[in-house]
C-alpha positions in Angstrom: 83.8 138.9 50.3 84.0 135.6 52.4 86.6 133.1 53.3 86.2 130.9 49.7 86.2 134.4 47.9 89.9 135.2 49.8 91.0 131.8 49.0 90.6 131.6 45.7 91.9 135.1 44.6 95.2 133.6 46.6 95.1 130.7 44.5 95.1 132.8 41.8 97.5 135.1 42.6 99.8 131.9 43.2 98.5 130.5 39.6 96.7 132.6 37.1 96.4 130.1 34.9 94.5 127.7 37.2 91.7 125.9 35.4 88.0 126.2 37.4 87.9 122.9 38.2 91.5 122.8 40.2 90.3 126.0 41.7 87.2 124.5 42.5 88.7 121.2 44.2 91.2 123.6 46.1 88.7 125.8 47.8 85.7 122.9 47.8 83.5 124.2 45.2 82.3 123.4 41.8 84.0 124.5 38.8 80.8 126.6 37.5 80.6 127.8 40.9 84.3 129.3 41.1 83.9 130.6 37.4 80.7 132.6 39.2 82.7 134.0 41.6 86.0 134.6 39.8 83.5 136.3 37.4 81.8 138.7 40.3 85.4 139.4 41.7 86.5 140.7 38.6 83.2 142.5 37.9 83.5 144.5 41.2 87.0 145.1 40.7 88.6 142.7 42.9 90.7 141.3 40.6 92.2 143.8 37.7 93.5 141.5 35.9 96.0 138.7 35.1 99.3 139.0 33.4 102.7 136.8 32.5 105.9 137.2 35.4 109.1 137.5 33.1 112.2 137.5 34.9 113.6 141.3 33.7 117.6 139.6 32.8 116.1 137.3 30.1 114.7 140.3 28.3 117.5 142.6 28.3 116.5 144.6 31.8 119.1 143.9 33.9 119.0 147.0 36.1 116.7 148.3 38.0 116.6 151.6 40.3 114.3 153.0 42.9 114.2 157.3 42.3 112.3 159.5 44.5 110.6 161.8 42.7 111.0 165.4 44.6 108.2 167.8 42.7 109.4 171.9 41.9 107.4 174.6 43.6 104.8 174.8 40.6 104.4 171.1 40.4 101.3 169.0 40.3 101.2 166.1 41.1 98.8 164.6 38.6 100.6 166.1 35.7 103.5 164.6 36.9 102.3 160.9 37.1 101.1 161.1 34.0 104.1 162.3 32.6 106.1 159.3 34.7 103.6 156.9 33.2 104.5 158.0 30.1 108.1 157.0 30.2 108.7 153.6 28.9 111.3 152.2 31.8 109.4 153.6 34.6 107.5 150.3 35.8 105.9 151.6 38.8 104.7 154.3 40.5 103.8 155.1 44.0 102.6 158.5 45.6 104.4 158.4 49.2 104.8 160.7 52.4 108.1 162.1 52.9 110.1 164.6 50.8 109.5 162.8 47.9 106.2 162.7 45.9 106.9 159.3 44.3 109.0 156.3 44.1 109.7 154.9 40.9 110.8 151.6 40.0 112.8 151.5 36.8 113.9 149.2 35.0 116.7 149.6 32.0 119.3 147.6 29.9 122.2 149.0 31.3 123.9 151.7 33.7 124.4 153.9 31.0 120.8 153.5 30.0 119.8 154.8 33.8 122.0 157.4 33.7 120.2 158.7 30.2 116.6 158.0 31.9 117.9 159.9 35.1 118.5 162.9 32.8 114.9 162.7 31.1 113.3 162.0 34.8 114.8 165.3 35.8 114.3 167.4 33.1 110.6 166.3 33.0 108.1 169.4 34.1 107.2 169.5 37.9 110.0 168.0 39.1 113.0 169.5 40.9 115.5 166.7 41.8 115.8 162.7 42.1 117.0 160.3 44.4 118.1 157.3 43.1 118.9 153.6 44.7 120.5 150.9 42.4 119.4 147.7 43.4 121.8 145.2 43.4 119.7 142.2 43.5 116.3 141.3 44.3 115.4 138.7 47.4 112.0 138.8 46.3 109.0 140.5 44.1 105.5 140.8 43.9 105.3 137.7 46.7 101.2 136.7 46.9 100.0 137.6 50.3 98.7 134.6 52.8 95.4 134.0 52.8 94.7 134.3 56.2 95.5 137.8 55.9 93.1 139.3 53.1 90.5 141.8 55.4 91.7 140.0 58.3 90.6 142.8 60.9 93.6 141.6 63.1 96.0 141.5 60.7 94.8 145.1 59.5 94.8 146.6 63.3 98.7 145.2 63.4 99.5 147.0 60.5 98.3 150.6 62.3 
């Protein structure tokens, strides 16, 4: 992966919906030449895919809550996830150090609604206990990172 290759999967992370030919004059190439390399990056598995942002209020998702996921004694993890992933407002999932095994991000209608989702979280198989965070607003989401900073060795030795 190069320079152009960095700039134009910020591009499109900025604007999925950018045709080849404004991707191309943004990042000095031609448009078959971009579609080449847009096709390679996905190919490799640089880019997974491309998908709509909805802002969660307008469709009825106007809470969200971060829960650590603490596993029992007998718990495995995999079994776990999977059964997280299987729960419609659980939107992400991350495996993390600490006491917890996961954070999840969900996302639900109402308190009430968290409070019944808490109560399937827990009762769920491998788990002993949650943590749970009510966020009260969001200051930003899913932000692009700079170009300048994708494999920037620099950048990456800062983050250590």
């Amino acid at each position: 992966m190069d320079d152009v290759d960095r700039r134009i999967i910020a591009a499109l992370r900025t604007n999925g919906r950018v045709t080849y030919a404004d991707l191309g004059r943004q990042v000095g190439l031609s448009a078959s030449a971009v579609h080449e390399r847009v096709g390679k990056l996905e190919t490799t598995g640089v880019i997974t895919g491309y998908h709509a942002v909805v802002d969660p209020r307008t469709v009825g998702l106007g809470v969200t809550a971060l829960v650590g996921i603490q596993l029992s004694d007998n718990g495995e993890q995999e079994e776990v996830a999977t059964s997280l992933g299987r729960q419609p407002e659980v939107e992400s999932c991350y495996a993390v150090a600490g006491d917890e095994a996961f954070i999840v991000k969900v996302r639900v209608g109402t308190v009430d609604e968290l409070e019944h989702t808490l109560g399937r979280l827990r009762r769920l198989e491998g788990v002993s206990r949650t943590r749970t965070t009510v966020v009260l607003s969001t200051r930003f989401e899913g932000r692009p990172n700079p170009v300048e900073h994708y494999g920037d060795p620099d950048v990456e030795q800062a983050g250590r």
